[in-house]
C-alpha positions in Angstrom: 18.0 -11.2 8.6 15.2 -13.1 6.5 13.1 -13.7 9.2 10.4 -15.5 8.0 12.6 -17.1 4.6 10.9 -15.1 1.7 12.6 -13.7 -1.5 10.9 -10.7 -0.6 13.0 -10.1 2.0 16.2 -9.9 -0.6 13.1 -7.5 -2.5 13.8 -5.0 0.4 17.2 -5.3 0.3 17.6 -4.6 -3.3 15.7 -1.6 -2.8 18.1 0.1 0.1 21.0 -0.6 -1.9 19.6 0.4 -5.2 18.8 3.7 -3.1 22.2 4.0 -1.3 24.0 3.9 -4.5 21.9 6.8 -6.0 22.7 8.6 -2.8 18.9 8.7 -2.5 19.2 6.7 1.2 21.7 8.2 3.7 22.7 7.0 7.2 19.9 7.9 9.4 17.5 8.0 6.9 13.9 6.2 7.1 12.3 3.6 4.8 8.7 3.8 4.8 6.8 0.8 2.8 3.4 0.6 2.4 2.7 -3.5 2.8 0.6 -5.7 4.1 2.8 -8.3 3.5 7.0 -9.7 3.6 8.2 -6.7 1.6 7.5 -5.0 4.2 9.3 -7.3 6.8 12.4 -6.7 6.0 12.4 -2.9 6.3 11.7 -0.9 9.2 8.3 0.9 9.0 5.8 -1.2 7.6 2.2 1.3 6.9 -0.7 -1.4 6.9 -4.5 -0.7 6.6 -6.0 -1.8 10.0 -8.4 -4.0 8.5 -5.3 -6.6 8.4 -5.7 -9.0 10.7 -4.4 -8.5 14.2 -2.2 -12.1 14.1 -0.1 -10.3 11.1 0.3 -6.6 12.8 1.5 -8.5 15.8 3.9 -10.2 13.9 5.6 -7.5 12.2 5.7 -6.0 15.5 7.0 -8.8 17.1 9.9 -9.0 13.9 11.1 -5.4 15.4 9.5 -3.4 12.6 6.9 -0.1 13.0 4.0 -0.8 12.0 1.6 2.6 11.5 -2.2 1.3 10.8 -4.6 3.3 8.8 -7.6 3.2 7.4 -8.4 1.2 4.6 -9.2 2.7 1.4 -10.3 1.4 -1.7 
């Protein structure tokens, strides 16, 4: 859906069809991208260190993604 207009939206997609076509992705399967940023917007579960600021968690929430925080680490 390119919700917020960033090539790294067509990033994400590029990645599930690269994946499908191996037969590395199947229906039902999960994407899981470590991101802080709009690669991660265009998947589904997005894990972010929880020193992000609050204003971008919400968003990816708010863009219908998961978003798993954890700690930060170097």
């Amino acid at each position: 859906m390119n919700p917020r207009g960033s090539i790294k939206d067509r990033v994400a997609l590029g990645i599930i069809l690269d994946a499908e076509s191996d037969g590395q992705l199947r229906p039902g399967d999960t994407i899981v991208e470590g991101s802080a940023g709009n690669t991660g917007i265009g998947l589904t579960v997005i894990v972010i260190p929880e020193t992000q600021a609050t204003e971008k968690i919400s968003l990816r929430r708010t863009l219908w993604a998961t978003v798993l925080t954890v700690p930060e680490k170097p």
